[in-house]
Structure formats: structure tokens, C-alpha cells
Residue, then its C-alpha position, 0 to 999 in steps of 0.5 A: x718502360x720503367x713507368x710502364x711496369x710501375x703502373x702494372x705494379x701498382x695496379x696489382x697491388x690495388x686488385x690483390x688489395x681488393x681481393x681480385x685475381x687474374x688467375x682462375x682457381x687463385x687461392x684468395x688472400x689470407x685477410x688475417x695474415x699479419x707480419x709481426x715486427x720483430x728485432x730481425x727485421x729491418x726498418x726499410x725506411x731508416x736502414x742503411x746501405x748496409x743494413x739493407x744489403x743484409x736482406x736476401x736478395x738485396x745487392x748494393x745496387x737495390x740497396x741503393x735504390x731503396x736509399x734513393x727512393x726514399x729521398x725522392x719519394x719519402x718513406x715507404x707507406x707499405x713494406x709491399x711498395x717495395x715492388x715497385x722497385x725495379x729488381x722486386x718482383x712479387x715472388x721475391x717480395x714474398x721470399x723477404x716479406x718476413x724480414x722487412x718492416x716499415x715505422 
């Protein structure tokens, strides 16, 4: 199942890559909407545990995760590949994209 909603996700993230929705009447997708790395936001490749628990939303168990991920994965390539995690949904993605960054 987990392979499932991963699919899902990914798939997602290619058709909102693409300018593509679903949903009629959908607002498209702001090409020019940059996220500037500043020094609140934190490296989800280099953070640690702890570090990433300071993420709203981000409880040891996703933190922990996040640190597996990275091990077996290798780093993030996008912060928006955090959806693939169990526990990040789209909305709450959106809620900390902000805050997270990737080197």
C-alpha cells in the first residue's frame, strides 16, 4: 500500500510539474514562485534529528524517517520529495515549504 500512495505522489508531483490538475477551476501554478534560502530555514539533507523536529509538523517519528530516507535514498533532489514520506501530505508540505531547504 505504502508503494501505492508513493506512485500517487509522485505521480502528482510530475502532472503539477507540468502545469496539469485534476480539479476543474484549479488556480495554475505560480512559475515565478521562488523559496529563498534563508538562515531560518533548515538543510533536510544535513539536519539532524533534532533539527528537524524544530519543523512544525515534524515529530521524531517523520524526523526519523527523514534521516532514514536519506541513508537508503541518498539526498533529497527537491524539498517537495518530502511528500513521499509517509505523514507529508500536500497540504502540509505547503504549511512548512518555507522553512525547508535542500543543498
Amino acid at each position: 500500500m505504502k508503494t501505492l500512495a508513493k506512485i500517487l505522489i509522485l505521480s502528482m508531483l510530475i502532472a503539477a510539474s507540468f502545469g496539469c490538475s485534476s480539479r476543474e477551476g484549479a488556480r495554475p501554478a505560480e512559475p515565478n514562485a521562488v523559496v529563498v534560502p534563508s538562515a531560518e530555514t533548515i538543510n533536510i539533507n544535513t539536519a539532524s534529528k533534532d533539527e528537524l523536529q524544530r519543523i512544525p509538523y515534524i515529530g521524531e517519528r517523520l524526523a526519523e524517517e527523514i534521516i532514514e530516507h536519506r541513508g537508503k535514498y541518498g539526498p533529497f533532489r527537491k524539498a517537495e520529495h518530502l511528500m513521499l514520506l509517509q505523514g507529508i501530505s500536500d497540504r502540509r508540505f505547503r504549511e512548512i515549504r518555507h522553512l525547508v531547504r535542500v543543498d
